[in-house]
N, C-alpha and C positions, 0 to 999 in steps of 0.2 A: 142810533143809526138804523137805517132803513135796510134791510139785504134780501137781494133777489138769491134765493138759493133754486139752481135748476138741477132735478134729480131729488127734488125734498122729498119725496113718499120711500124712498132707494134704500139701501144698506147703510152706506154712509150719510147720505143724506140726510134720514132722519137722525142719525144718531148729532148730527153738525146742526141741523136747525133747534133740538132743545141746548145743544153747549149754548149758542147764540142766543137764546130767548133768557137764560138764565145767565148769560151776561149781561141782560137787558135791553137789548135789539130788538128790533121789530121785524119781522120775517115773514116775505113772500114766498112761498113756496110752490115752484112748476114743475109741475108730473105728468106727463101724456094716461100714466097705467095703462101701457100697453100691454100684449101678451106675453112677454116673452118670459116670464116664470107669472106664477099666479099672483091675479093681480089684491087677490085677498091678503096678503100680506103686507102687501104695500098700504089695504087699508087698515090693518092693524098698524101698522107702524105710524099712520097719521095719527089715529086715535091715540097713540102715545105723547105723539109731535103738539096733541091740541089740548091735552089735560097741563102741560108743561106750559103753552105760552097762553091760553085762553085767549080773549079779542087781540093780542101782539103778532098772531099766528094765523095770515091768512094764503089760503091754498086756492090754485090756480087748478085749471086741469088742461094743459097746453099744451100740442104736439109742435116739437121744436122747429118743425118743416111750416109750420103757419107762422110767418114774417105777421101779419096783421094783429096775431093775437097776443106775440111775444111784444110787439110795442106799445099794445096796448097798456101790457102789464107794468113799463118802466117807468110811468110817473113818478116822479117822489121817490125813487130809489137811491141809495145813495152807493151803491156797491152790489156787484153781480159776483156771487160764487156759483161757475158754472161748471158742472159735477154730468150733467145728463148726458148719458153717450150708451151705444151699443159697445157692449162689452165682450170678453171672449175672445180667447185665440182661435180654436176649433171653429165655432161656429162663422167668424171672419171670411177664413178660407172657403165657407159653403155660398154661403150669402155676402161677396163684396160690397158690392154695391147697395146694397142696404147699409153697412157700415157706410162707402161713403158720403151716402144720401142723410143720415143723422148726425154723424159724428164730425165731416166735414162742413156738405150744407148746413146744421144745424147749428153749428160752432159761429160761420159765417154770419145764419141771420140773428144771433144772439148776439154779435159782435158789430152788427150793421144797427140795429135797437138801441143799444147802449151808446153809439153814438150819434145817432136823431137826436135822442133824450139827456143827449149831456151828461152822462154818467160816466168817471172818472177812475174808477177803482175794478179792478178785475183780479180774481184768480180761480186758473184755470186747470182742471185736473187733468193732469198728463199718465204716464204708467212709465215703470220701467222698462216693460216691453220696446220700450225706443233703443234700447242701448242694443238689444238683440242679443251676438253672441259675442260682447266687447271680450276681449282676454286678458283685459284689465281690471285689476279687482284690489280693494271694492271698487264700483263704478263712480266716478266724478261726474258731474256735473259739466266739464268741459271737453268729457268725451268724444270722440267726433260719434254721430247719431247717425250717418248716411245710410245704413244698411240693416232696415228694418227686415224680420224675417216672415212678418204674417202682414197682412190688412189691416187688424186693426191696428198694428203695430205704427204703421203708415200710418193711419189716419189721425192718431194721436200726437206722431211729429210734424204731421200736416199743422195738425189745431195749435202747436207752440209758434209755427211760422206765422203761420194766418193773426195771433194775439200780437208777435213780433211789430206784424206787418199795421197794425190798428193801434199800436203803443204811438209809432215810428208817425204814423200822417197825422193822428187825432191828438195823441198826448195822454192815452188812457193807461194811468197807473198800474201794472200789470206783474202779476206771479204765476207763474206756473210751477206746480208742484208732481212731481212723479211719485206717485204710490206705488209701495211695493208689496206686492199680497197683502191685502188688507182681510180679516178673519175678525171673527166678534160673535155676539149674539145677535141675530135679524140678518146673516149673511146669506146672500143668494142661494136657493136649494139648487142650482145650477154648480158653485163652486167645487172643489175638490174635497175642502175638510168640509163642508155642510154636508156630500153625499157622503164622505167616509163617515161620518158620525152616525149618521142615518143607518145605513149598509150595516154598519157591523154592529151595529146596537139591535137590528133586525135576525141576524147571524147570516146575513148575505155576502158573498164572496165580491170583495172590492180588485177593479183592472188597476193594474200599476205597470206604467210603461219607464222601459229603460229596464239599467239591472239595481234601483233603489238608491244611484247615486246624487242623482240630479237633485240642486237643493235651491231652495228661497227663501227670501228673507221675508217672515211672517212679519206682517205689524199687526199689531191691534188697533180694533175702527176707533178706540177711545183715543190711540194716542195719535192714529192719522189726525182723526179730528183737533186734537189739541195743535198741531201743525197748521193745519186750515186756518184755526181762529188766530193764530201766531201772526200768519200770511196775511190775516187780511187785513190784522192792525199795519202791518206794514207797507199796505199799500196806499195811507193817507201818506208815505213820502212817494214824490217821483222818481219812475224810472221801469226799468224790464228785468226781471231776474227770474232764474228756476234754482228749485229747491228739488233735492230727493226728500221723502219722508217716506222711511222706513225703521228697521228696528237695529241694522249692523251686525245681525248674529243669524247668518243663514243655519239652515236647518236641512239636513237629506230629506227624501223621500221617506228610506225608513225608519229614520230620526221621529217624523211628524207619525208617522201609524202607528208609532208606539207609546207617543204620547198619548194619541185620539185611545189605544187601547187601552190604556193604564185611568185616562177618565171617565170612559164607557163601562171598565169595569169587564170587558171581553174580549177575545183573540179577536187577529183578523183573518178570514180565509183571501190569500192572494191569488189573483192571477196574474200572471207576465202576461204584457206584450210587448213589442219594440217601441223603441220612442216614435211618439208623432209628427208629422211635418212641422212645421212653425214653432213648437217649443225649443224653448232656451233649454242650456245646461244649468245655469244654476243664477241666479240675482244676488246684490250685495249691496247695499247703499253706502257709500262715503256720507259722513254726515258732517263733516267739517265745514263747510259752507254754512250748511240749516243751524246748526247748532250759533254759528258766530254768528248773522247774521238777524236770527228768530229767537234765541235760546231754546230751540228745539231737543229736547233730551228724552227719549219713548224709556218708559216706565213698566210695561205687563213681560214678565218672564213670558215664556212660550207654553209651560205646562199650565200656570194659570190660566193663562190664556183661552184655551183649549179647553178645560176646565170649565169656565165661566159661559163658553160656549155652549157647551157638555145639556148644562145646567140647564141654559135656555131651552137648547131643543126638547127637552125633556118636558119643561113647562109646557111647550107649544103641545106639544103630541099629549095633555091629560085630558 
């Protein structure tokens, strides 16, 4: 099979375009490398994405707001996993409309492409961030989702409606998948555990907002990723579904700084401050759907996890 992966140079991305090359797929891969963290990493992470698939592995360099360039790329695809988005709560609330300008518009002409070109199979990366501050736990899948708390939060339940809405008139096979913290090696130096790793391996004083209790459900990008490839076998049947993929074992605030302490191998110095606008209280993924429907079952405990992470950045920085 042929797969447009959009977001292939990314965190997950890369790590989803070698599972797929090493199932034997052939893989488009579109990545604006914008600035929004450096975009050297994203070309290390190609350089990993191209020893793995060799000529199976070709890379696009496409900003998602070019309708011309995105249809260009959908010849002979046989399926879109479309990952590319602005990300971020904090930064949402600064810059909206930049989210809605990528994350919607862009959802749009990725969604308006794929059906020019007859392409049939979609899924689409969603976040937990939709459920907001559900008081329901863990969170289903049939949640009602009306009352996003951030932007990007928005934009994300925008992009489940908007695939809804292109399943419903075209007949395009379609999943959407809500990730819940996704953590790994090659994870954003924007993210939470990528600065605390950083921070306290440096011996710099990491901000912790709240009083330590607020907690997420960490997955691991290997086993998001095994979700992804789950989802897209299943989108050779018809029809519209969302999945959570996550891991089912939230974890505090000071639950996770003491793992990152215990693999770093050093204390952390805290600072308080109050929690911030748009963050949730805590994430939790119901997996009874994913699980019956994908056999989705996440496998990385959270100190290996974190560990493995540990490891990586340690490589990076020799």
């Amino acid at each position: 099979m042929r797969v447009l992966v959009t977001g292939a140079a990314g965190f997950i991305g890369s790590h989803l375009c070698e599972r797929l090359l090493r199932d034997g797929h052939t893989v488009v891969g579109l990545d604006h490398f914008n600035a929004y963290y450096d975009p050297a990493q994203k070309e290390r992470n190609v350089a990993h994405i191209a020893q793995v698939g060799g000529d199976r592995f070709h890379l696009l360099r496409v900003d998602l707001r070019d309708l011309p360039a995105l249809r260009a790329a959908m010849p002979g695809v046989d399926a879109v996993v479309h990952l590319a988005a602005m990300a971020g709560v904090q930064p949402s609330i600064r810059e909206p409309l930049v989210y809605e300008d990528i994350n919607i518009r862009g959802t749009l002409h990725v969604l308006q492409a794929m059906r020019e070109a007859g392409i049939q199979r979609l899924v689409f990366a969603s976040s937990s961030s939709v459920y907001g501050n559900a008081q329901r736990v863990p969170f289903a899948e049939d949640e009602p989702v009306d009352r996003p708390i951030s932007p990007y939060a928005a934009t994300k339940k925008a992009g489940e409606l908007l695939c809804y809405t292109w399943h419903h008139l075209h007949d395009i096979s379609t999943i959407c998948l809500r990730f819940f913290t996704v953590y790994g090696p090659r994870q954003r130096p924007d993210l939470a555990i990528a600065k605390f790793i950083r921070m306290i391996d440096d011996g710099e004083p990491i901000v912790l907002y709240g009083d330590g209790s607020s907690s997420r459900d960490y997955t691991f990008v290997l086993d998001t990723v095994d979700g992804i490839a789950r989802a897209l076998e299943r989108t050779s049947q018809p029809g519209y579904a969302i999945y959570n993929i996550g891991h089912s074992e939230p974890i505090s605030l000071r639950e996770l700084v003491a793992h990152i302490e215990t693999a770093v191998g050093k204390p952390a110095h805290i600072h308080w401050q109050p929690m911030q606008a748009g963050d949730v209280d805590r994430t939790w993924a119901d997996l009874t759907r994913a699980h019956a429907a994908l056999g989705y079952a996440p496998q990385m405990p959270i100190a290996d996890g974190i560990a493995q992470q540990v490891a990586w950045y340690r490589d990076q920085t020799k």
